[in-house]
C-alpha positions in Angstrom: 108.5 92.9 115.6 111.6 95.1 114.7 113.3 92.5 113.2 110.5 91.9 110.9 111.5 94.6 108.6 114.5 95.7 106.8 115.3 99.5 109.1 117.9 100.2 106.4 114.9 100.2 103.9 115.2 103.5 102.1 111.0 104.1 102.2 111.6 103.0 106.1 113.9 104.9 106.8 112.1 108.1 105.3 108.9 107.1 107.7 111.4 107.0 110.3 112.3 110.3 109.8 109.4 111.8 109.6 108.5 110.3 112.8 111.6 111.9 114.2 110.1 115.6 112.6 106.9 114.8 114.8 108.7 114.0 117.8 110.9 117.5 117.2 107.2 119.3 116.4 105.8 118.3 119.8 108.9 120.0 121.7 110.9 116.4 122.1 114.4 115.4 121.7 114.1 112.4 119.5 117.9 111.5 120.4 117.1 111.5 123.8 117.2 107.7 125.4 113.7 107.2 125.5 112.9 108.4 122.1 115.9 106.6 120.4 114.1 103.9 118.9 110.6 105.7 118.6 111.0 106.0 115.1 111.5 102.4 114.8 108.8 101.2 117.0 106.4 103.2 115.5 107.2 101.7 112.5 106.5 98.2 113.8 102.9 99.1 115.3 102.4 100.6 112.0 102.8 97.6 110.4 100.6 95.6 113.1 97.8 98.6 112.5 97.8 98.6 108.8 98.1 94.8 108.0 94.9 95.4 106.4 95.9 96.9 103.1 98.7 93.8 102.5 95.6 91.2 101.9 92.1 91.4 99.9 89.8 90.2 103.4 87.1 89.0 100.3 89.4 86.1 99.7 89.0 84.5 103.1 85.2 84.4 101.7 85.9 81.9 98.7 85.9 78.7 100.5 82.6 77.7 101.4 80.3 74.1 102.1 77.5 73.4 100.6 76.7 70.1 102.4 74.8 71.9 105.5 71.6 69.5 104.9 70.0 72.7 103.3 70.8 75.1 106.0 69.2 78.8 104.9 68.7 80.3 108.4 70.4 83.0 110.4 74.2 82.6 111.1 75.5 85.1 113.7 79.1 86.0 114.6 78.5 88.5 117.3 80.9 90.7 119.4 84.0 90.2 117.6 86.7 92.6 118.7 87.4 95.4 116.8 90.7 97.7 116.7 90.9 100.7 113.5 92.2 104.0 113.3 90.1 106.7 112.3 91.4 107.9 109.1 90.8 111.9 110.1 93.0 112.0 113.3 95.1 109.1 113.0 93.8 107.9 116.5 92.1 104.5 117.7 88.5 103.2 117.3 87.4 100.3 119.2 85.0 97.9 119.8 82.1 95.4 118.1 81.3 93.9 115.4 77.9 91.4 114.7 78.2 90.3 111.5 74.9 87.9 110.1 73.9 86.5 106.7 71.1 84.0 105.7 72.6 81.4 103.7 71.6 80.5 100.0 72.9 76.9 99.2 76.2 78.0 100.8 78.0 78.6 104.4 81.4 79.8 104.8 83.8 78.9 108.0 82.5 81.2 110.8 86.3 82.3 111.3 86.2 84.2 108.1 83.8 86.5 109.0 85.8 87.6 111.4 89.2 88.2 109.4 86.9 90.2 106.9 86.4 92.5 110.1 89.8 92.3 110.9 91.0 92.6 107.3 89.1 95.9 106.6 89.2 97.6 110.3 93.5 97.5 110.1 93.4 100.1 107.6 92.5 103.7 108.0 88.6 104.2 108.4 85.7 105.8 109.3 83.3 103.2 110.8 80.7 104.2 108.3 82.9 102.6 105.3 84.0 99.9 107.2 80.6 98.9 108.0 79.7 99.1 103.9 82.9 97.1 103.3 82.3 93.9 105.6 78.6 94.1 104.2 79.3 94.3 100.6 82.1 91.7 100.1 79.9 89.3 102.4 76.8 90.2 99.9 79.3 90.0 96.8 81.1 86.2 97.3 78.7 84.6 99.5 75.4 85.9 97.7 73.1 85.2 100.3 69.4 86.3 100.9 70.2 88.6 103.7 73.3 90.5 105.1 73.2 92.2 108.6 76.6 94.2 109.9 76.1 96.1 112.9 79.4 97.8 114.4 79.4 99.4 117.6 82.7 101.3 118.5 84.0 104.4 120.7 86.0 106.7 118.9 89.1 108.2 121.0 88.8 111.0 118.5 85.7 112.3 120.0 86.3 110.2 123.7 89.7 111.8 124.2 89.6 115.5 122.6 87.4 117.4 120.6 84.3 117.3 122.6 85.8 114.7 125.0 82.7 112.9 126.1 84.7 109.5 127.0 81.3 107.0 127.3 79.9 108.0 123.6 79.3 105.0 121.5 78.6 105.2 117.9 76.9 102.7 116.2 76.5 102.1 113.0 74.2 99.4 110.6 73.9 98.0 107.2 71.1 95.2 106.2 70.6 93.9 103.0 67.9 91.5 101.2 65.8 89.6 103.9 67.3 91.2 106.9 65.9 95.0 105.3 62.9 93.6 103.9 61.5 90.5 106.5 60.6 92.2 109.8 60.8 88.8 111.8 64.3 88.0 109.9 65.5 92.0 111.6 63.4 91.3 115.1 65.7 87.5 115.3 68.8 89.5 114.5 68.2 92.2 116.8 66.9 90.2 120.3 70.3 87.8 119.4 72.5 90.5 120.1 70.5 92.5 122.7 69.2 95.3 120.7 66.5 97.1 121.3 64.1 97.8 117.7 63.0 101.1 118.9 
């Protein structure tokens, strides 16, 4: 991944640099054999975290079928992996994401539901907006008569200092058109991925 990027870079070698001040802040000798090539490697999993802001994730949304002999039911994508950054501490949130719609004369390729998730969670976030985000450009392309994005994550923020209560889960929802309004449409959604209504 190093070699994916020019190091010479002036705005890289800025970051770099400012990863070496960090490194100095925390009591560390950033020239000593371990920490040599911090700088540069944090540079690489930066670019691996924050792929998200080098695409628009609404585009994977644009190719869609219309031949699906009139299908207007549920489609699920449940449990798909999810890595952020919380935008407040800099630190990792992980863990679901069940994306649904209800088509309306048009289906898109169940991959790109996914690399919406992906393409909004590697940016910095707070699960709240990233939970509006996957909803809205799903609701905004596709159009359909419902939207259901339900993210469930743990958030090392509050799991690893802070309060440091290491089995909280958050979880967060956002339900649109038949999904808000249809209680059978919200009761199918719910018993699919195992929630409880309550």
């Amino acid at each position: 991944m190093l070699k994916d990027f020019d190091l010479n870079d002036p705005k890289n070698v800025q970051a770099m640099q400012c990863v070496r001040g960090l490194l100095e802040y925390m009591g560390e000798d950033p020239e000593r054999e371990g920490l040599k090539e911090t700088p540069a490697r944090v540079l690489s999993a930066m670019h691996e975290h924050f792929k998200g802001y080098q695409e628009e994730p609404k585009e994977h949304l644009t190719k869609t079928f219309e031949e699906v002999e009139g299908y207007d039911e549920l489609v699920l994508v449940s449990d798909i992996d999810l890595h952020s950054h919380c935008e407040h501490h800099l630190v990792p949130f992980v863990g679901k994401a069940h994306v649904a719609y209800i088509p309306d004369g048009r289906v898109v390729g169940l991959s790109k539901l996914a690399r919406v998730v992906e393409g909004y969670s590697k940016r910095l976030q707070v699960q709240e907006k990233l939970t509006m985000q996957i909803a809205q450009a799903i609701e905004e392309v596709l159009q359909p008569a419902g939207v259901a994005v339900i993210i469930q994550c743990q958030h090392f923020c509050m799991c690893h200092r802070g309060i440091q209560k290491p089995n909280t889960w958050t979880t967060t929802s956002k339900l649109t058109g038949a999904f808000l309004n249809n209680p059978s449409s919200r009761l199918e959604l719910f018993q699919l991925i195992g929630m409880s209504q309550s």
